[in-house]
C-alpha positions in Angstrom: -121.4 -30.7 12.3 -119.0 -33.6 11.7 -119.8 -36.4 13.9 -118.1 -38.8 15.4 -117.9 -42.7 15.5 -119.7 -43.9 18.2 -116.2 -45.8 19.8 -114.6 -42.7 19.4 -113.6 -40.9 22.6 -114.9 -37.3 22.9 -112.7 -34.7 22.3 -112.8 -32.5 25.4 -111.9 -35.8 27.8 -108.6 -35.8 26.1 -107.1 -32.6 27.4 -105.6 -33.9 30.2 -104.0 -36.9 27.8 -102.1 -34.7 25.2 -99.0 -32.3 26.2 -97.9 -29.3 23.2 -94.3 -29.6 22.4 -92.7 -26.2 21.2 -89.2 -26.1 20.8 -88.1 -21.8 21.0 -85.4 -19.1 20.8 -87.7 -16.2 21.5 -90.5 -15.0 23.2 -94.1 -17.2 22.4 -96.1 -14.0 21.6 -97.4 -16.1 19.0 -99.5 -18.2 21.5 -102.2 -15.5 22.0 -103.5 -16.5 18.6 -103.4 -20.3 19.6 -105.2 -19.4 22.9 -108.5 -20.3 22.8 -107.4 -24.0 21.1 -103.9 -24.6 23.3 -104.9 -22.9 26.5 -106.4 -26.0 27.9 -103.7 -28.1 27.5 -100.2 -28.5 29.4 -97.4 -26.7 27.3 -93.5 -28.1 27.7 -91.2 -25.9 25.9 -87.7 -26.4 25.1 -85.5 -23.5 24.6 -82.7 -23.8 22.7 -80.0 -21.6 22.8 -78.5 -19.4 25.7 -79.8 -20.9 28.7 -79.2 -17.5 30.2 -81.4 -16.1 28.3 -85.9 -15.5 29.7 -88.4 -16.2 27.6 -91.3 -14.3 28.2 -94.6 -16.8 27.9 -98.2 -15.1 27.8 -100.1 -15.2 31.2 -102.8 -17.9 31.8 -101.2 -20.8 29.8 -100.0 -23.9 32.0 -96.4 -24.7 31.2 -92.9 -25.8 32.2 -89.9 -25.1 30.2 -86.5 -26.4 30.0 -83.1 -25.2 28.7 -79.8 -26.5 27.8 -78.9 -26.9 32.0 -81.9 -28.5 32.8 -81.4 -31.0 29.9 -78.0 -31.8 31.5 -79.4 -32.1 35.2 -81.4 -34.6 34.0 -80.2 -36.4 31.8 -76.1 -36.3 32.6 -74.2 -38.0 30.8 -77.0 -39.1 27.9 -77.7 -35.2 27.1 -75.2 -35.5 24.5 -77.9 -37.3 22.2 -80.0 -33.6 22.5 -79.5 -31.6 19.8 -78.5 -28.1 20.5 -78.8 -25.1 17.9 -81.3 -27.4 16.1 -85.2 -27.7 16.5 -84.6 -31.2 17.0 -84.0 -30.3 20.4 -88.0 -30.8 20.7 -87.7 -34.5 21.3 -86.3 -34.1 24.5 -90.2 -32.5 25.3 -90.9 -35.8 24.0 -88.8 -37.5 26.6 -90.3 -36.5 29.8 -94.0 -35.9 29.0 -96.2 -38.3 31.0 -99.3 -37.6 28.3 -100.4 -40.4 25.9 -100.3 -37.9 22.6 -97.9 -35.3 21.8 -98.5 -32.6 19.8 -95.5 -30.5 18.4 -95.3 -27.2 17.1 -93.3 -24.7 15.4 -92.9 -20.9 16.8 -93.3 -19.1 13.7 -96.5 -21.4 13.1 -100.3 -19.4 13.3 -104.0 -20.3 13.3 -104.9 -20.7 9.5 -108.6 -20.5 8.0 -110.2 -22.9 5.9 -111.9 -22.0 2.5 -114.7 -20.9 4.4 -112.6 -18.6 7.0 -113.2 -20.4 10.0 -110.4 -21.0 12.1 -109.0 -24.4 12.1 -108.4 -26.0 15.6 -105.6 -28.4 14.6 -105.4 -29.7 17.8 -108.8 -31.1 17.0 -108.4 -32.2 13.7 -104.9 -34.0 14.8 -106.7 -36.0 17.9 -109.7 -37.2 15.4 -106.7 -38.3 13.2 -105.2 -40.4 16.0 -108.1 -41.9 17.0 -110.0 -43.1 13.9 -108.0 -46.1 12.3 -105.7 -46.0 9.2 -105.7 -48.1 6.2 -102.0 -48.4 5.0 -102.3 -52.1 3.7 -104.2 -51.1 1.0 -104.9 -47.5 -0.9 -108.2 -46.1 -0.2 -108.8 -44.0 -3.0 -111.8 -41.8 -1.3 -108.9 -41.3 1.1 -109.7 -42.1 5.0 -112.5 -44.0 4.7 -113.4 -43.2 8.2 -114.5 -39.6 7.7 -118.1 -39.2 7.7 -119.4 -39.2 4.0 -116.5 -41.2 2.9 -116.1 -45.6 2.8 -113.8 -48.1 1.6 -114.0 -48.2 -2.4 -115.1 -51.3 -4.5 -112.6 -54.1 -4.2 -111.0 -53.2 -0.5 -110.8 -56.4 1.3 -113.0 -57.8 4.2 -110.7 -60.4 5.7 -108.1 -60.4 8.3 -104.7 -59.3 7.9 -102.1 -62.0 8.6 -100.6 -61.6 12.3 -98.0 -62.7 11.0 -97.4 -59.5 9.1 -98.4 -57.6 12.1 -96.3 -58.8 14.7 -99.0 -60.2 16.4 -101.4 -57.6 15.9 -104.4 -59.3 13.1 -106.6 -56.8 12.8 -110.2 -56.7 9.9 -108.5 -55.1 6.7 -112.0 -52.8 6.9 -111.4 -52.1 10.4 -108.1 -50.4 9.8 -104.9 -50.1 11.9 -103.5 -48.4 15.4 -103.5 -44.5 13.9 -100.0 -43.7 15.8 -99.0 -40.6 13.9 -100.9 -37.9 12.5 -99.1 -35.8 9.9 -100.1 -32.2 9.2 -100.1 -29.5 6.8 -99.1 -25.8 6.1 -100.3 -22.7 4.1 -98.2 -19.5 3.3 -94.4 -21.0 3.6 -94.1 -24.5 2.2 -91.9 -26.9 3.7 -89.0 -26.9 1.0 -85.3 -27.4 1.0 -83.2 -24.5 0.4 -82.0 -25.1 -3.4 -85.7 -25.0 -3.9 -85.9 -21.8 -1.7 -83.5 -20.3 -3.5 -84.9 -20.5 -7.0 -88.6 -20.3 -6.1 -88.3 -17.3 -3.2 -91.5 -16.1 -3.7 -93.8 -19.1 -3.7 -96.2 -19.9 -1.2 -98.9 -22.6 -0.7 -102.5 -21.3 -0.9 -103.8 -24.9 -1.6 -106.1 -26.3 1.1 -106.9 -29.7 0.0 -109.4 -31.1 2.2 -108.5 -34.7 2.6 -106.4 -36.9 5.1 -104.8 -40.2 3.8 -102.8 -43.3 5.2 -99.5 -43.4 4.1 -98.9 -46.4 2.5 -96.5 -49.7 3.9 -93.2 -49.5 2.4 -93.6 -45.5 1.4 -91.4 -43.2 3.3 -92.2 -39.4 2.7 -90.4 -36.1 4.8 -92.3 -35.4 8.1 -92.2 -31.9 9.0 -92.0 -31.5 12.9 -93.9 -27.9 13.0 -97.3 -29.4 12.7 -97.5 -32.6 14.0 -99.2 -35.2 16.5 -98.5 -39.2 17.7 -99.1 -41.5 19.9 -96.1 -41.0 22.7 -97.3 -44.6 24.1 -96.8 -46.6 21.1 -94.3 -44.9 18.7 -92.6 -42.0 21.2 -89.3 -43.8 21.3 -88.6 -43.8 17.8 -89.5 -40.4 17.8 -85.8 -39.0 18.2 -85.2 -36.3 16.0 -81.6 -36.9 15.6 -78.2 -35.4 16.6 -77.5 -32.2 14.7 -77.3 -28.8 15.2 -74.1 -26.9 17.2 -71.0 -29.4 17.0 -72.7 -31.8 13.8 -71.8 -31.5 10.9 -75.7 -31.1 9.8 -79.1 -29.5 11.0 -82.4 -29.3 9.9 -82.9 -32.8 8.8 -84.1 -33.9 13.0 -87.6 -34.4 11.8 -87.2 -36.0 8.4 -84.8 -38.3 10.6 -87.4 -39.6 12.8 -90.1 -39.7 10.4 -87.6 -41.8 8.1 -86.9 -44.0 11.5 -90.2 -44.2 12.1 -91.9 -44.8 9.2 -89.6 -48.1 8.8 -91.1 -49.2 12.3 -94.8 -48.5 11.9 -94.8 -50.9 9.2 -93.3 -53.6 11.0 -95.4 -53.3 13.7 -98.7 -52.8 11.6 -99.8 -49.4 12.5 -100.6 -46.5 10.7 -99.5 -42.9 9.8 -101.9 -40.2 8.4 -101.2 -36.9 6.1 -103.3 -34.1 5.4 -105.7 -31.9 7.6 -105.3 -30.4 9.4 -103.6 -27.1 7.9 -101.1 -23.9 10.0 -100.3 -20.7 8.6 -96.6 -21.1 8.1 -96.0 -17.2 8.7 -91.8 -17.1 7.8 -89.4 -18.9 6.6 -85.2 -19.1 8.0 -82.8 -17.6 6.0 -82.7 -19.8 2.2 -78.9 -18.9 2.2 -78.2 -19.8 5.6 -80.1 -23.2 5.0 -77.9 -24.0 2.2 -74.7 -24.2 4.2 -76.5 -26.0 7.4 -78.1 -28.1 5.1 -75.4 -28.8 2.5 -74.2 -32.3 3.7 -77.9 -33.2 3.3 -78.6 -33.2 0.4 -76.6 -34.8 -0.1 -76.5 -37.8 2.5 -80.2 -38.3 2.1 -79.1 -39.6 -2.0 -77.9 -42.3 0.3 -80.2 -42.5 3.5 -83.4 -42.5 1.6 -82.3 -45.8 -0.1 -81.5 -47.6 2.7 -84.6 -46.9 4.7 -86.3 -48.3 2.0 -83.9 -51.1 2.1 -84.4 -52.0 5.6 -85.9 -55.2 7.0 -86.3 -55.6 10.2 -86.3 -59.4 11.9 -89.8 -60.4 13.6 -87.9 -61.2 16.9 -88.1 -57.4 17.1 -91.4 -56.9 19.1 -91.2 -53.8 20.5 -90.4 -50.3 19.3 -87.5 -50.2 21.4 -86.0 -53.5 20.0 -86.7 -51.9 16.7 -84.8 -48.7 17.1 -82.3 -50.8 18.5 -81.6 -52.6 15.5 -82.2 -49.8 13.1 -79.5 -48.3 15.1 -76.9 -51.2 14.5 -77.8 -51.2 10.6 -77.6 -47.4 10.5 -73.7 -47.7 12.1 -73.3 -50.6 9.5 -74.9 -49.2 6.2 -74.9 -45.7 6.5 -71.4 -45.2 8.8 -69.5 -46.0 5.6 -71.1 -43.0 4.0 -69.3 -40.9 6.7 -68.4 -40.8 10.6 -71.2 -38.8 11.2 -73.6 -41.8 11.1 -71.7 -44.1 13.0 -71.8 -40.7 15.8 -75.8 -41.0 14.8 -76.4 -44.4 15.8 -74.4 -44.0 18.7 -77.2 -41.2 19.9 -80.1 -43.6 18.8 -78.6 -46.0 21.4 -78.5 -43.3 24.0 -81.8 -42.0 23.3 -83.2 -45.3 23.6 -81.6 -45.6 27.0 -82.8 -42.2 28.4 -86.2 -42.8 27.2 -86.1 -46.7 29.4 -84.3 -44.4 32.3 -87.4 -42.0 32.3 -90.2 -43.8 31.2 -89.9 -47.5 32.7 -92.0 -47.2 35.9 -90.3 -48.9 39.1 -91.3 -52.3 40.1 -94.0 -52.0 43.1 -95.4 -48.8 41.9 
């Protein structure tokens, strides 16, 4: 049995410190299979669509759910930054959790097996991510050196990393970074765009690669939201998976967004993000042709977006994750609104965002 490091927090005490996202359109029959690993956490699911419409959840699991008029109630005037028709609509889970992780999955997602056909508990797997440090100043090659039978490879520094490069957070370059997002995997359906649906229909990922690596500073990569965990405290209000959907003139691009946002934030405030284990059974994949059209004016805009993330510098008066956004907002509208209107609209909803998140999450002086 795989143990833990001794600072490590045991597992079990963090199921009252983690809520499970699931953005829907249907019924979550597919929860009975999650049950023994989800059913002792809180569920908040969003469901998109006709707000008219019941969605039938399986007894004994502790949940609330929110539609398109409860979004509004809320949030007024600032629900326009919600996505709608888009699973980007998740974030707004993000928005009024009180838990210090998040952990965010798809509908059509299933409990996959390892090699070995155990079931894999990626709940687990996700919280051990999040709390073991990353390492994405320099490339361990053994992966995370923080696994048990793994270290830090010949020639991996023992000093301190310059605060100055960390925005005030020096940490050992062998005791790692803040883990703040942990990144995971699928079997069966791969995560692919639809051009590469199209021509490769019948291709699915039977590849379990049993590893988990830092991404590196300065490396963006696409974050898939169906399988994935983070630190709501530290990086939740970047995590805004965009404005598209009904009424955009895009969709399917929310998470890849935020991980593109996000990514560009983590490394100016020093902390890590982590790919790999733990795996899903990704059971179906949407409609390749129907993808195509949503997804058109991506591929096309990300020829542009992807450069200027990569591009982006943000000042060190920036402190805070919020100040971040903020300015990544303001270069978006400036760099990217030339591209077209759309991103100037795009920014606009980072700003709002920002705000709702400060309306719902800033706790009242004298409390």
């Amino acid at each position: 049995m795989e143990q833990q490091p001794s600072s490590v927090k045991p597992i079990a005490m963090l199921k009252d410190e983690l809520d499970i996202v699931i953005p829907t359109v249907r019924d979550l029959d597919f929860l009975e299979m999650w049950r023994p690993f989800f059913e002792q956490y809180h569920l908040i699911i969003v469901q998109d669509g006709d707000p008219s419409k019941t969605i039938k959840v399986p007894e004994g699991f502790d949940y609330e759910m929110y539609n398109r008029n409860d979004i509004n109630r809320i949030l007024g005037d600032k629900a326009s930054c919600i996505s709608f028709q888009d699973s980007g609509c998740r974030c707004f889970g993000f928005l009024v959790s009180k838990k210090k992780y998040i952990y965010t999955i798809d509908d059509d997602c299933f409990v996959a097996k390892d090699p070995s056909g155990k079931e894999i508990n990626a709940v687990e797997q996700h919280i051990k991510n999040l709390i073991s440090p990353s390492t994405p100043h320099y490339f361990n090659t053994l992966y995370d050196p923080f696994r048990d039978g793994a270290d830090f490879t010949r020639g991996n520094p023992f000093g301190m990393h310059d605060a100055e490069f960390t925005h005030g957070n020096p940490f050992s370059m062998r005791e790692g970074a803040k883990t703040v997002v942990s990144h995971g995997l699928w079997l069966n359906f791969p995560d692919y765009d639809a051009p590469t649906q199209i021509v490769k229909p019948l291709e699915r990922n039977n590849r379990y690669v049993d590893a988990v690596m830092t991404i590196p500073k300065g490396t963006l990569f696409s974050m898939c939201g169906m399988n994935l965990a983070f630190d709501r405290e530290l990086i939740g209000p970047a995590m805004y998976f965009g404005l598209m959907g009904d009424g955009q003139p895009i969709t399917g691009y929310d998470d890849m967004w935020a991980g593109w946002c996000m990514k560009v934030i983590c490394d100016h405030m020093g902390w890590g993000v982590k790919t790999g284990l733990p795996y899903i059974d990704h059971k179906k994949a949407s409609n390749r042709f129907e993808n195509l059209k949503k997804k058109f004016n991506g591929i096309f805009w990300q020829e542009q977006a992807v450069p200027f993330f990569q591009s982006v510098t943000l000042p060190k008066e920036c402190t805070t994750v919020q100040q971040c956004y903020l300015e990544l907002s303001k270069l978006v509208k400036k760099k990217l609104g030339t591209v077209d209107p759309y991103f100037i609209k795009l920014a606009d909803g980072m700003v709002t965002w920002t705000e709702a998140w400060e309306e719902l999450n800033t706790t009242p002086k004298g409390n």
